[in-house]
N, C-alpha and C positions, 0 to 999 in steps of 0.2 A: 504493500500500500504506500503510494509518496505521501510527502508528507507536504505544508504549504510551502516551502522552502526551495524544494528538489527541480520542481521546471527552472527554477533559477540559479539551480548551482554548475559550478564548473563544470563538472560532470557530464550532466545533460550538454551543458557547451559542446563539449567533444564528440558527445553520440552525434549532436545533430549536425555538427561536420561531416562527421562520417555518411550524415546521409544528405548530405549536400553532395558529396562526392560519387554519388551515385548507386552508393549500396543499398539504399531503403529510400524513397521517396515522404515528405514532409509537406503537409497541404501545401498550394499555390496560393488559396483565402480562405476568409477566413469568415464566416455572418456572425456577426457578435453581441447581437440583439439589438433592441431588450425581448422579451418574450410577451407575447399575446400582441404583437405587432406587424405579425405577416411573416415572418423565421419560418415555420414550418410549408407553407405555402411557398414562398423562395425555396427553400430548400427541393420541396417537392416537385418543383418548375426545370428545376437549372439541372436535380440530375438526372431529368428526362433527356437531356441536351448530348446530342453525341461525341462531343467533344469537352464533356465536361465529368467527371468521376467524383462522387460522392458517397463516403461509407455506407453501410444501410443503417447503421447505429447514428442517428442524427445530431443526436445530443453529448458528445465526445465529454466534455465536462473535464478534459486532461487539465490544463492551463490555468483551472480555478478551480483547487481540491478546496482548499478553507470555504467554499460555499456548498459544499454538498458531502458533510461527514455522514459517512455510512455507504455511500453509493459504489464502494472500491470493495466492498468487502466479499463480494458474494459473485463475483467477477462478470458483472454485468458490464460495466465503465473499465477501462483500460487503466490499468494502476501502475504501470511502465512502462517506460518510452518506447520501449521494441515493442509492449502489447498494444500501443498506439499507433507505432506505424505500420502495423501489420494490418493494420483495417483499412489502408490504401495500397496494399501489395498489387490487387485485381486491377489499377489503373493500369492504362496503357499509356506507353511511352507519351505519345500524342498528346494527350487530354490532360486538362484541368483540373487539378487535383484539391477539392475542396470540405471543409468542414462546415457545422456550425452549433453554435452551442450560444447560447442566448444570456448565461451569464457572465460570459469573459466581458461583455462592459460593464457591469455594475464591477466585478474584481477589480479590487487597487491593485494587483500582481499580473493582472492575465496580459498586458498589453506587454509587460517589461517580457514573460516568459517566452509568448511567440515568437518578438523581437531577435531572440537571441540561436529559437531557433530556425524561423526565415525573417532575417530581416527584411526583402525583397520582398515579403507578402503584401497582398492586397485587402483591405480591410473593408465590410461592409456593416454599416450600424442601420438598424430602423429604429425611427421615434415616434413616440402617438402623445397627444395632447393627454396632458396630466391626469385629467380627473377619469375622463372614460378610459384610462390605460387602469388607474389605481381599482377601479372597478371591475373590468376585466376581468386582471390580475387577482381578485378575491374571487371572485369564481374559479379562476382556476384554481387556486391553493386548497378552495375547500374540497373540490372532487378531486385532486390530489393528496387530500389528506394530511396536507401539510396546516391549514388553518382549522380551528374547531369554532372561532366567533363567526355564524352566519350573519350576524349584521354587523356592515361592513360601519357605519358611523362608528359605532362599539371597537371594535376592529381595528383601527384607525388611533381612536384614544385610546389604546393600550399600548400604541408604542415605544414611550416612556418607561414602562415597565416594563416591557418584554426586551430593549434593549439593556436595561439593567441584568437582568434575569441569566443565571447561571447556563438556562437553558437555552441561551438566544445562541452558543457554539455551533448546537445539534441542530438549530431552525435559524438560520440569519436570515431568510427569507422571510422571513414575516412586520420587520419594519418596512413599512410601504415607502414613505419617504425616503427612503434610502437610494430607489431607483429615481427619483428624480432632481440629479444634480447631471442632466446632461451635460453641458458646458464642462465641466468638471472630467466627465466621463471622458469625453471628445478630446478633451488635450493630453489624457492621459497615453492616447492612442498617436496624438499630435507629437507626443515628444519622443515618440519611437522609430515612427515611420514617416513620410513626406506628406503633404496632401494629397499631393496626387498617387499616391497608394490609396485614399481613403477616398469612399463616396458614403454620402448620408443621404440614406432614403425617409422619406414622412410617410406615415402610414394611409393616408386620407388619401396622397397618391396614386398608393399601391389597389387602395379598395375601390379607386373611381379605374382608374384601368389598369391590369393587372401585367397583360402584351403590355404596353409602351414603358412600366415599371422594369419589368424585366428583360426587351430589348436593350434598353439602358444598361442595367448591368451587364450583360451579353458584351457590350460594346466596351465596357471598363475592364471588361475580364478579358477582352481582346480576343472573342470568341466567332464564331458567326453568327449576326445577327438576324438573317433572313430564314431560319429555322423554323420549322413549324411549332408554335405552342400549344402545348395541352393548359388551357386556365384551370387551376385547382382550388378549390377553398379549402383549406385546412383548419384542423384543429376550434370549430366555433366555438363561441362562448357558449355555456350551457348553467341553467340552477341547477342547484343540489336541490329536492325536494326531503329529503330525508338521509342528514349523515348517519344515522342508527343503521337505515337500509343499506343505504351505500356499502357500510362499514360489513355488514354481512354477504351483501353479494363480492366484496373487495375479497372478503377471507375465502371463497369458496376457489376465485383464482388461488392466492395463495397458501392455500391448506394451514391457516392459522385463528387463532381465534373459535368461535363457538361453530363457526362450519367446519375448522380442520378435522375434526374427530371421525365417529361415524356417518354422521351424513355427507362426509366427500366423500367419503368408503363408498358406501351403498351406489351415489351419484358415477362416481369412477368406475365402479362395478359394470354397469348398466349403460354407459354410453362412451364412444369413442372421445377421446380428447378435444379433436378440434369442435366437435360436435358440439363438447359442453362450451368450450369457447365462446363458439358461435352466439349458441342460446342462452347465456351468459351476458355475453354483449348486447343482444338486443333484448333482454329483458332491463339491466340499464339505463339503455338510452331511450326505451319506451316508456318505462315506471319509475324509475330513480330520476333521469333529467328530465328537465325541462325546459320552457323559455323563457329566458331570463323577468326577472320582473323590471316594471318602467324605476328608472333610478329616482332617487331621494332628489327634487329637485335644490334645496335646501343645501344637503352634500354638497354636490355636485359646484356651488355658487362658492361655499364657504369652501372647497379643494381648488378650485379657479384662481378665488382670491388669494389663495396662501400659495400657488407657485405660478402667479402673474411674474413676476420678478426674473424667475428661471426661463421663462416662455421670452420674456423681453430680450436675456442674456443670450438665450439660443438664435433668438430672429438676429441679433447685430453679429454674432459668430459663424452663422450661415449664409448673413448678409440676403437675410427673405422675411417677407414679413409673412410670419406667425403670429402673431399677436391679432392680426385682421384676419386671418387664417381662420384660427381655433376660438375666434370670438371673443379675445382675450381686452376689445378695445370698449367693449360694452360693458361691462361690468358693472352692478348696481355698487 
């Protein structure tokens, strides 16, 4: 298992020489979030593209261990640099060798790690206006099971405490504000690599046209741009209707909790794997999710006004105006 230190130590220096030098290939780019901004939808675009090669494991999570303790353990995620670059072995000489993983921008270390191991990469950030990202984002952590406050105002004023909290190591994802100090984020990446390594996509963008979003990058990744697209929607926002339920169909995937026992037994007995899978999945997304409900308009104004500031800082650093974008000029 690395540890937060090890993408940055001498070490790793040397390997990833070594695979500069042609003995293991080390991505070409890199998508670096933020998450619930269109990542998985790029991702699932660009490795349709035949000149471009991307793991099937989307979320590599190598570059930024300190944000995801527990995910090396059970060898899901690549916990060494060789077990990392062996997930691009299958590219072809040719092709674009690319990642993404959605928390190397919010890491203070992930931008310094890549750097050292391609400095010549190509770096790709998405950003979404604050407030409907902050929401988003709480939907997703709770059917990730990462959050247990379904209300997201509630949710929000705990982050004072959950930041203090012993247990903020094991879940650092759950201070919301922490994802938006873009500006911050952006120069971190600024001080590694050139601008023109970097492109910053807006999510608003990518959802009005998804083709001219990702011709764009096509054309930064210096790929061909006249390629057919398949448009994809990934990963939507969905409620949790019942984290109790959740939590019981969650344990039947993973054979733990009050389904691990005899009822996977019986369940596993009697029907083939993918099968439960399947019927698993769409009992889910049929009875567990749902359609999100209309946001807290109230939220929504009081999260606006609290990173108007940030929204300002990014529109003069992108040199766009955001601010008249994401509505930022109205504010009561």
């Amino acid at each position: 298992m690395i540890d937060s230190d090890q993408a940055a130590s001498v070490n790793v220096g040397e390997r990833a020489a070594g695979a500069r030098r042609g003995r293991r290939r080390a991505p070409d780019f890199f998508i670096v979030g933020h998450p619930k901004c269109g990542t998985t939808a790029l991702y699932e675009m660009l490795r349709r593209h035949p000149q471009i090669f991307m793991a099937d494991l989307k979320e590599t999570r190598f570059f930024a261990p300190e944000l995801h303790p527990g995910s090396y353990e059970f060898g899901a995620h690549p916990g060494t640099f060789d077990d990392y670059l062996a997930l691009f072995e299958a590219a072809a000489p040719e092709q674009r060798v690319g990642e993404a993983s959605p928390s190397y921008l919010r890491s203070q270390l992930a931008a310094a790690r890549i750097a050292e191991v391609r400095p010549d990469a190509r770096i790709i950030a998405i950003l979404r206006e604050p407030a409907s990202f902050i929401r988003s984002l709480h939907f997703e952590l709770l059917r990730d099971h990462v959050e247990t406050e379904k209300d997201l105002r509630k949710a929000v004023a705990l982050e004072g405490v959950r930041r203090g909290e012993a247990e903020l190591s094991r879940r650092p994802g759950l201070v919301y504000s922490d994802y938006i100090h873009y500006v911050e984020q952006l120069r971190r990446y600024e001080a590694e690599f050139s601008r023109e390594q970097m492109t910053v996509l807006i999510y608003d963008d990518f959802r009005d046209d998804n083709e001219a979003t990702v011709r764009a990058v096509l054309g930064f990744l210096e790929v061909e741009e006249s390629s057919e697209l398949e448009i994809i929607e990934a990963n939507p926002t969905v409620r949790v209707r019942s984290l109790r339920l959740d939590q019981f169909i969650r344990s039947l995937y993973l054979g733990d909790g009050i389904a691990g026992g005899s009822l996977k037994r019986a369940i596993k007995a009697l029907t083939p794997e993918q099968m439960r899978r399947d019927a698993l999945a769409l009992f889910r997304h049929r009875v567990v999710y749902g359609q999100p409900d209309a946001p807290d308009a109230d939220l929504m104004l009081e999260l606006r006004r609290r990173f108007k500031a940030e929204v300002e800082a990014l529109s003069e650093y992108l040199d766009r105006d955001l601010v008249s974008r994401w509505g930022y000029d109205c504010l009561d």
